[in-house]
N, C-alpha and C positions, 0 to 999 in steps of 0.2 A: 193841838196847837199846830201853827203850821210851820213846817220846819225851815222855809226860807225865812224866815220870822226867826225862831230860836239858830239857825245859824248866823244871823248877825248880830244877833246878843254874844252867841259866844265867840265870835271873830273878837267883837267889841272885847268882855272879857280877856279873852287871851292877847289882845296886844297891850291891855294894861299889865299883867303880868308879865308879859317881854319886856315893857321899861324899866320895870324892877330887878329883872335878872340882867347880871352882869355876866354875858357869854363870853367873857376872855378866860373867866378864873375857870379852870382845868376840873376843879370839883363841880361846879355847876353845871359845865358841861357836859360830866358826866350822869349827872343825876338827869337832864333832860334827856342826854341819848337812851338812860333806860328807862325812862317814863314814856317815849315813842316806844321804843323795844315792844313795855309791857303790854300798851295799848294795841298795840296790832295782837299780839297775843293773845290778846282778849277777843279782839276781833275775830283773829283765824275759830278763835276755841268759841264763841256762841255759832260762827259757822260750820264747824265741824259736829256740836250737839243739833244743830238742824238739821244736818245731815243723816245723823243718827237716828231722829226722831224720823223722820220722811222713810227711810230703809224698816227701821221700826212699823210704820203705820203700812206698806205697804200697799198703798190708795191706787187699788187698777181699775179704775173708773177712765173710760175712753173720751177726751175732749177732743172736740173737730174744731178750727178753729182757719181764719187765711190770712200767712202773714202778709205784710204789703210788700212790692218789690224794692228791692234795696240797687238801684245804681249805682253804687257805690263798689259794690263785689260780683257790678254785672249780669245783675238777674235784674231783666226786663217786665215780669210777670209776677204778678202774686199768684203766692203757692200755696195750696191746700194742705193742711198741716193734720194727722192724726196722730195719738198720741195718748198716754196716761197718767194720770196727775202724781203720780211717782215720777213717770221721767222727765213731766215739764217743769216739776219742782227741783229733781236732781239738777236739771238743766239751770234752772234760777241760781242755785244754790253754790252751784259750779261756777257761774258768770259772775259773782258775790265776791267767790274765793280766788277768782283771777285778776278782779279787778285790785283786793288786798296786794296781789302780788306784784301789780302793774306800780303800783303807790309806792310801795314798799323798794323797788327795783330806781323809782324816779326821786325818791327821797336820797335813797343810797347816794346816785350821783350829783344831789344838789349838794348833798352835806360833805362829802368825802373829796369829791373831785374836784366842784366851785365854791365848797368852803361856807355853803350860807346853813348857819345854823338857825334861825326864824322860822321855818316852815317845819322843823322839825317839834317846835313849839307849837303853833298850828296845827298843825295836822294830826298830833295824837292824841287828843280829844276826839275833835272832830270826826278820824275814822270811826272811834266806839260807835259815837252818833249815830252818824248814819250806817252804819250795819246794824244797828236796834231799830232802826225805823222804817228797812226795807221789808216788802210785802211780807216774803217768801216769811221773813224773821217773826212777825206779827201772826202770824197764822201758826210756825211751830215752835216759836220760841214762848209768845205771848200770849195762844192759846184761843186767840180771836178767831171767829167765824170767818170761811172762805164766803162772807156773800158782799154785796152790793161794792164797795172800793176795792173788795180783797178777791175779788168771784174770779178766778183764772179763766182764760187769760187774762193777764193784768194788762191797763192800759201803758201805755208809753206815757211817760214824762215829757208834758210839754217842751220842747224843742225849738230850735229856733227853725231849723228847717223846717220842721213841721206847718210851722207858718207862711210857709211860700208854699206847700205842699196842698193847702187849702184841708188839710185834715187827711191826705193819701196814704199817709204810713201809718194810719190805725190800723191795729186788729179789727179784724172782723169776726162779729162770730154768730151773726145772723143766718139761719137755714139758704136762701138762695144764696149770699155769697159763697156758702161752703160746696152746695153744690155746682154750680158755677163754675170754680174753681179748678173743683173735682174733673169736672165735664170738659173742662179746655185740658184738661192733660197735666197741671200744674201740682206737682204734688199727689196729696190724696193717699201717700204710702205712709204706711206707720213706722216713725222713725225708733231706733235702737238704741 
């Protein structure tokens, strides 16, 4: 199913359940702050069994791979990327667990500092969701095959930039572009 589809079924869902809940009484508030809590919990802990599992499988199979250039952090050039599906995964799985933390960090000062309890409603669902529905998770949590949607490198999620960009910040992972790449100096070292 696709999940911009199932995430506005469950927006829908969860903002009927916000009408029903009276967030002044002090009990219910508390039972939502720990239903976010457990949620991300859950969250951290299928990303940490993923983690486990990938350390586990130990996959040193070498992908070559050119990421596109990011102006954004000032690299002009797409870089030739090598690499082993341990550490592009660790690297996923990493980027998973950071972003928990980033959510987690922006939740904090919605609720604590500006006081809006609603997104704490929101969003602890939601994060399960989607960390069950990211690639990395699908492949070691779910047990699905790394091939055609799942074949590492994974595509980027359509973007809005992406669409001015006419399709420039794909991956690439066709032979000439790798070596290409290689050959203009960009990369090509096996990262750590």
């Amino acid at each position: 199913m696709n999940p911009a589809v199932t995430n506005l079924g469950l927006m829908l869902i969860m903002m009927q359940v916000l009408r029903r809940l009276d967030l002044e009484d002090p009990d219910i508030l508390f039972y939502v702050r720990v239903g976010y809590a457990a949620c991300q919990l859950i969250s951290f802990a299928v990303c940490m069994y993923v983690k486990y599992q990938i350390n586990k499988k130990n996959d040193l199979t070498t992908i070559k791979y050119v990421e596109p250039a990011n102006p954004m952090s000032g690299q002009s050039e797409a870089k030739a990327v090598v690499t082993t599906v341990k550490e592009y995964d660790l690297k996923q799985i990493d980027s998973q667990i950071k972003s928990i933390f980033t959510s987690l960090a922006m939740m904090g000062f919605m609720h604590l500092y500006m006081k809006y309890t609603n997104p704490l409603v929101m969003q602890s669902v939601s994060s399960v969701k989607s960390a069950l529905e990211t690639n990395i998770v699908k492949i070691h949590f779910w047990g699905q095959p790394a091939a055609g949607e799942l074949k590492r490198p994974f595509k980027a999620a359509p973007g809005f930039l992406l669409a001015f960009t006419g399709g420039a910040g794909e991956v690439k992972t066709d032979k000439a572009s790798v070596e290409a790449a290689e050959t203009a100096g960009a990369g090509g070292i096996k990262e750590d």
